[in-house]
C-alpha positions as CSV (number, residue, x, y, z in Angstrom):
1,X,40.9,-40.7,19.3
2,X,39.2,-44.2,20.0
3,X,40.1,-46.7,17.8
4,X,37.8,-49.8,17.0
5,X,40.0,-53.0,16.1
6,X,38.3,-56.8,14.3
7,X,40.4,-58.9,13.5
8,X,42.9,-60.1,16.6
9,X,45.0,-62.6,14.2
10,X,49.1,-62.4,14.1
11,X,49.2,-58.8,12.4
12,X,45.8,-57.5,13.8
13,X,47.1,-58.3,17.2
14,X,50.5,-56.5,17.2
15,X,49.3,-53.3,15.3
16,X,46.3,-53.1,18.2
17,X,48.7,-53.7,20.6
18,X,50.9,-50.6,19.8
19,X,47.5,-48.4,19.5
20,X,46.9,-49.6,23.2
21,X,50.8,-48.3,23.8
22,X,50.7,-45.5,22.4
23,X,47.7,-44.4,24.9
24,X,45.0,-44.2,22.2
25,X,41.5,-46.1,23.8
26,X,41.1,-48.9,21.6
27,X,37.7,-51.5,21.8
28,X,38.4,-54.7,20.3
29,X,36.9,-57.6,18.9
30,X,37.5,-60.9,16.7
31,X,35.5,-64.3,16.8
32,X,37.9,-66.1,18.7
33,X,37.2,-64.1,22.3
34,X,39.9,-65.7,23.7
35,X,42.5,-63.5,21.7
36,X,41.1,-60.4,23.4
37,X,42.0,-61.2,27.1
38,X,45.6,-59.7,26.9
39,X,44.0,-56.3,25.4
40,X,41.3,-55.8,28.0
41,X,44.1,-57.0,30.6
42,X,46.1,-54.1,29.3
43,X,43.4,-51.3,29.1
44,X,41.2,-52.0,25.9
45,X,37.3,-52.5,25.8
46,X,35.6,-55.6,24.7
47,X,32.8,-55.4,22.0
48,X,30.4,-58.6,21.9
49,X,29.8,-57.4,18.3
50,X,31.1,-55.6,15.4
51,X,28.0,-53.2,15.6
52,X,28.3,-52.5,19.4
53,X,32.1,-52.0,18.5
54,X,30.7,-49.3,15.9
55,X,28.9,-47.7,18.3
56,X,31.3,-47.2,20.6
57,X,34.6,-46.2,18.7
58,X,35.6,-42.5,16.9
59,X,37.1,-44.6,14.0
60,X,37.0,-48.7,12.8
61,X,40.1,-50.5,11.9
62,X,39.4,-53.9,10.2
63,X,42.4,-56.8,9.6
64,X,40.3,-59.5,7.8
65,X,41.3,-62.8,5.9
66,X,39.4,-61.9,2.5
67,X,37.8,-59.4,0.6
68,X,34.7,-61.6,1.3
69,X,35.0,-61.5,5.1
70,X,35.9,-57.8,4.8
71,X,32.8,-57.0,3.0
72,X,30.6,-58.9,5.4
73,X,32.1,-56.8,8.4
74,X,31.8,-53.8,6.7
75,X,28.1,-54.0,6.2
76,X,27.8,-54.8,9.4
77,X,29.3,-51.5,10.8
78,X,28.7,-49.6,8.7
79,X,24.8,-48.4,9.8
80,X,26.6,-48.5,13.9
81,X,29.3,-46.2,12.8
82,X,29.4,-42.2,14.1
83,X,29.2,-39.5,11.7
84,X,32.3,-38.5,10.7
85,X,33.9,-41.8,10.9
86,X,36.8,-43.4,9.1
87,X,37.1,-47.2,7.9
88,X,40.5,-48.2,8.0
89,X,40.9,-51.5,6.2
90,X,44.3,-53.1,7.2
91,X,43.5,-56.3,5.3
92,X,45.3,-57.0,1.8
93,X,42.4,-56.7,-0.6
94,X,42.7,-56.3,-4.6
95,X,42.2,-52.8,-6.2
96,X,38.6,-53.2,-7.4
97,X,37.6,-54.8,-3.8
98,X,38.5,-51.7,-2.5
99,X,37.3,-49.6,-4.9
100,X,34.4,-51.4,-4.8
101,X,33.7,-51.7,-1.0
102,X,34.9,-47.8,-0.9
103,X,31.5,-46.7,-2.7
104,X,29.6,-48.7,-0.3
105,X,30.8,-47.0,2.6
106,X,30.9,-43.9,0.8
107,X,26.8,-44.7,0.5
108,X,26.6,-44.6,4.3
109,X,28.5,-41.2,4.6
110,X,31.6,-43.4,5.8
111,X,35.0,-42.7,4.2
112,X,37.6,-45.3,3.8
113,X,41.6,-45.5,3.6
114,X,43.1,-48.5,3.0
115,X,46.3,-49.5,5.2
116,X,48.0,-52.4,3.8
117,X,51.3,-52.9,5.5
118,X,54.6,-54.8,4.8
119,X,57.8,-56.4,6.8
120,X,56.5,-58.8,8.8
121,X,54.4,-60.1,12.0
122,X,57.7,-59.8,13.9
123,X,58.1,-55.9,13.1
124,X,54.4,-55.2,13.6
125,X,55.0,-56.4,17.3
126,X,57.8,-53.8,17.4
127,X,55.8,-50.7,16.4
128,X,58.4,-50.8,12.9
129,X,56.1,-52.0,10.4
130,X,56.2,-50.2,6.9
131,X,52.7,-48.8,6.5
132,X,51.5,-47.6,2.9
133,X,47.9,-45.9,3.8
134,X,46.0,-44.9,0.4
135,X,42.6,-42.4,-0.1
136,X,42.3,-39.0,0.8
137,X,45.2,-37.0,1.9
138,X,43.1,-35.3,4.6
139,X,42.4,-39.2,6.0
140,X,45.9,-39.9,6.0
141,X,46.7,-36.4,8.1
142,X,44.2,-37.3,10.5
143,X,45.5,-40.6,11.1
144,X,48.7,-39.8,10.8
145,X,50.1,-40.1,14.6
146,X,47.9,-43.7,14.9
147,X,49.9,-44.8,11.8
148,X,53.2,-43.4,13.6
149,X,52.4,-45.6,17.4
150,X,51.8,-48.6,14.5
151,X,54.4,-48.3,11.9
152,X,57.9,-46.7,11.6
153,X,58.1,-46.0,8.0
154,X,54.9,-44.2,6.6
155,X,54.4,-43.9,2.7
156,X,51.2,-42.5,1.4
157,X,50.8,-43.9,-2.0
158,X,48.0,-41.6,-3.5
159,X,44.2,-42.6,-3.9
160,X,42.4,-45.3,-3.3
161,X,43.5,-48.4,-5.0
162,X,47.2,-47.2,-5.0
163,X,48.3,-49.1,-2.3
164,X,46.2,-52.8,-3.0
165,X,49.1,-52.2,-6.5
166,X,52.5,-51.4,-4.1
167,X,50.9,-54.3,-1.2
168,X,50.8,-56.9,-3.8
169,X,54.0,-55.9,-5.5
170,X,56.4,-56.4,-2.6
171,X,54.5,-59.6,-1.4
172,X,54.9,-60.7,-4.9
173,X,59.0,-59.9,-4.6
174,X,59.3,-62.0,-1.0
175,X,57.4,-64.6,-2.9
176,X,60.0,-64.3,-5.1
177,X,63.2,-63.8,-2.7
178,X,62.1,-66.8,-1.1
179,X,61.9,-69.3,-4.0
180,X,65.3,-67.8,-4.6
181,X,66.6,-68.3,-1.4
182,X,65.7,-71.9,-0.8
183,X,67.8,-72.7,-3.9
184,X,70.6,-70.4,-3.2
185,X,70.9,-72.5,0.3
186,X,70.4,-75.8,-1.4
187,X,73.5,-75.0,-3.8
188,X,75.5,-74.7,-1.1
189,X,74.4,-77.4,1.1
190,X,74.9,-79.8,-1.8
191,X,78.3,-77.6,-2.3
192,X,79.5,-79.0,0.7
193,X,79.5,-75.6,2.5
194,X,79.1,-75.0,6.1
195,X,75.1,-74.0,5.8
196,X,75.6,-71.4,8.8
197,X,78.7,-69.7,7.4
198,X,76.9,-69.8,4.1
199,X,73.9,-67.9,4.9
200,X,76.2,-64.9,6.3
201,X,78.4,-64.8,3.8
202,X,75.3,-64.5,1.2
203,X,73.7,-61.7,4.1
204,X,77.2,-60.1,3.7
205,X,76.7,-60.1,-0.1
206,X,75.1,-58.8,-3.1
207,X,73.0,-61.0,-3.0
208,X,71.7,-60.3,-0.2
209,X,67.7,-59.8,1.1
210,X,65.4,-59.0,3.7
211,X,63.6,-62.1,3.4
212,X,67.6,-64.0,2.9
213,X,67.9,-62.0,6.7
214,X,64.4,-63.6,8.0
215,X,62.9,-66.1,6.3
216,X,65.9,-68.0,5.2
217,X,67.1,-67.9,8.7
218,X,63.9,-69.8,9.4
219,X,64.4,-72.6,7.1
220,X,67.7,-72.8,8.6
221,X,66.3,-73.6,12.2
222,X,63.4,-75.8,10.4
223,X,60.6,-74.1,12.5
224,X,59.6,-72.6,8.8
225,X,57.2,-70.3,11.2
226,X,57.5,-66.7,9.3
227,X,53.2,-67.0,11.0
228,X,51.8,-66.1,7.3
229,X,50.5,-69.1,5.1
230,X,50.5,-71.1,2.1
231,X,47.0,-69.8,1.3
232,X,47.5,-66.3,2.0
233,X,51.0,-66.5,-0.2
234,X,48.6,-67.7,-3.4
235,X,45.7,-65.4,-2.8
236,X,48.2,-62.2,-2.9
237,X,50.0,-64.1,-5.8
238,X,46.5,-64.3,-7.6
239,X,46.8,-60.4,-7.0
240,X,49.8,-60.1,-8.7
241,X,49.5,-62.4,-11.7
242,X,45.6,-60.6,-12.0
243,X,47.3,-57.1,-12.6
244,X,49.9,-58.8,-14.7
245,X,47.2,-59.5,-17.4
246,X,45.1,-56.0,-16.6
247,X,48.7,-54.0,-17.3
248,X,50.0,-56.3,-20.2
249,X,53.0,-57.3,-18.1
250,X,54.3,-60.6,-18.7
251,X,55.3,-62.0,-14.8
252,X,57.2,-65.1,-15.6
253,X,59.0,-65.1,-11.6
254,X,55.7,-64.1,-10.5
255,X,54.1,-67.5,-12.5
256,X,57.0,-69.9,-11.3
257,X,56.6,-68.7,-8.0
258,X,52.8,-69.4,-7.8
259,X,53.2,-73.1,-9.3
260,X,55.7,-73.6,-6.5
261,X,53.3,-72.6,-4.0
262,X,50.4,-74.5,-6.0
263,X,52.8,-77.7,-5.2
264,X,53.5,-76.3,-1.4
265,X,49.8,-76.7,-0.8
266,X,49.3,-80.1,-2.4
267,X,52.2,-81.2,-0.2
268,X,51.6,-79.5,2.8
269,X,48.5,-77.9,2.7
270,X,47.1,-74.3,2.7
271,X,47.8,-73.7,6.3
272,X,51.6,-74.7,6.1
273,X,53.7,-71.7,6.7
274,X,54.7,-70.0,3.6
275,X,58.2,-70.6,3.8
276,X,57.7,-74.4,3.5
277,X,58.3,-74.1,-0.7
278,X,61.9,-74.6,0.5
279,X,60.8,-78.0,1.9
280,X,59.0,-79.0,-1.3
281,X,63.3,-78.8,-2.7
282,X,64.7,-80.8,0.8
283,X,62.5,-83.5,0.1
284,X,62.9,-84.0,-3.5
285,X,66.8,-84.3,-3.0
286,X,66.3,-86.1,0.2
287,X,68.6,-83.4,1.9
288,X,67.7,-81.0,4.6
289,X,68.5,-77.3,5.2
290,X,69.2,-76.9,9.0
291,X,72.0,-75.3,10.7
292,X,72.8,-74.4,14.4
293,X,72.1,-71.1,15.6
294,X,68.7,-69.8,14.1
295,X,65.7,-68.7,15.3
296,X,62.5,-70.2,15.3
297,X,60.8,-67.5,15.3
298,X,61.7,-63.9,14.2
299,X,61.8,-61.3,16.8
């Protein structure tokens, strides 16, 4: 099948990039032309537009910023797009936007499945990124080898809507982790304890976490660059606390967590990397959180 990509940003990017491996044809296109150079290098076909990108593709895969920037795109398509065509919408969007952006594709004889996706920029560029599709089983079948050449570990989560819930959950737990973390490394630097040795130990432990594994080996270097930022950490935060109140569940992490990153982006603004709410606790105690021997980047 021929895939249609927008959106050529640090996730967009990698997930077209396996499509391209995997020997599907893919025609991309983002705003920032400059980002498509290495995918028509490789093979894939530039679109000047969303609409000629429409036109020429089986299938449309979006990976947007905001539901507001995904709807715009989506109207756009959506008179280009082939009979029979799917919209897969890879951005992280709250239940009712895709509900809601669902019927108006549905209007134009377009169905949709949404594809939110979790573990990282630096296992999207490894083909390993946990994908959780949502909508109609048939969708997900026919997709199902695309998602495979993106994504390692494949959970379909049921109709549409399910996976916006399950996407904002686990963001809402690495939110979490990470607050955690930061003050996990901060009792032991203040401890006295070898920071390096430290941050094993605590991988080697009960206490251990994905993000403690990635993101806290980040703050450790000081590069802080997990490429996801302060803004996008609030608006799937917003998410979370938003179903808090829809399903009567009290999120009193979830809350703490989001006034940290409220103070993150007062202090750093909404385009410091998300892992910088472990800087906001360095530079109130005057005491920094570097070790030898950590990545800048995750690979």
């Amino acid at each position: 099948m021929h895939y249609g990509y927008i959106g050529l940003g640090n996730l967009g990017a990698n997930c077209a990039a396996c499509l391209l491996k995997a020997g599907f044809g893919v025609t991309v296109h983002d705003l920032n032309k400059g980002l498509a150079d290495r995918f028509v290098a490789a093979g894939a076909t530039w679109a000047e537009s969303v609409e000629g990108l429409a036109e020429q593709v089986d299938h449309v895969i979006t990976c947007l910023p905001s539901p507001a920037v995904s709807e715009r795109v989506l109207r756009q398509i959506l008179p280009a797009m082939k009979p029979g065509a799917t919209w897969i919408e890879m951005s992280t969007l709250g239940r009712d936007d895709v509900l809601a952006l669902a019927a108006v594709a549905r209007e134009q004889g377009v169905r949709m499945l949404e594809l939110p996706v979790t573990g990282g920029v630096h296992l999207a560029a490894q083909g390993r990124i946990t994908m959780l599709p949502g909508g109609d089983k048939d969708l997900v079948e026919l997709h199902w080898k695309a998602f495979e050449a993106m994504g390692d570990r494949i959970f379909h989560m049921g109709p549409l809507g399910a996976s916006a819930i399950i996407k904002v959950i686990t963001n809402m737990l690495a939110f979490i982790h990470l607050k955690a973390c930061g003050e996990a490394l901060m009792l032991a630097k203040r401890g006295g304890l070898d920071l390096a040795q430290a941050w094993h130990a605590i991988a080697a432990s009960s206490g251990n976490s994905f993000v403690h594994e990635t993101e806290g080996a980040l703050i450790l270097n000081g590069s802080y660059d997990v490429a996801f930022n302060i803004d996008l950490a609030l608006k799937d935060l917003g998410f979370a606390l938003g179903f808090g109140r829809e399903f009567g569940v009290p999120l009193d992490l979830a809350s703490m967590t989001n006034q940290t990153y409220v103070a993150a982006k007062a202090a750093y603004g909404g385009e410091a990397q998300s892992p910088m709410i472990a800087k906001l606790l360095e530079d109130l105690l005057d005491t920094d959180l570097r070790a030898p021997g950590f990545p800048a980047r995750l690979e």
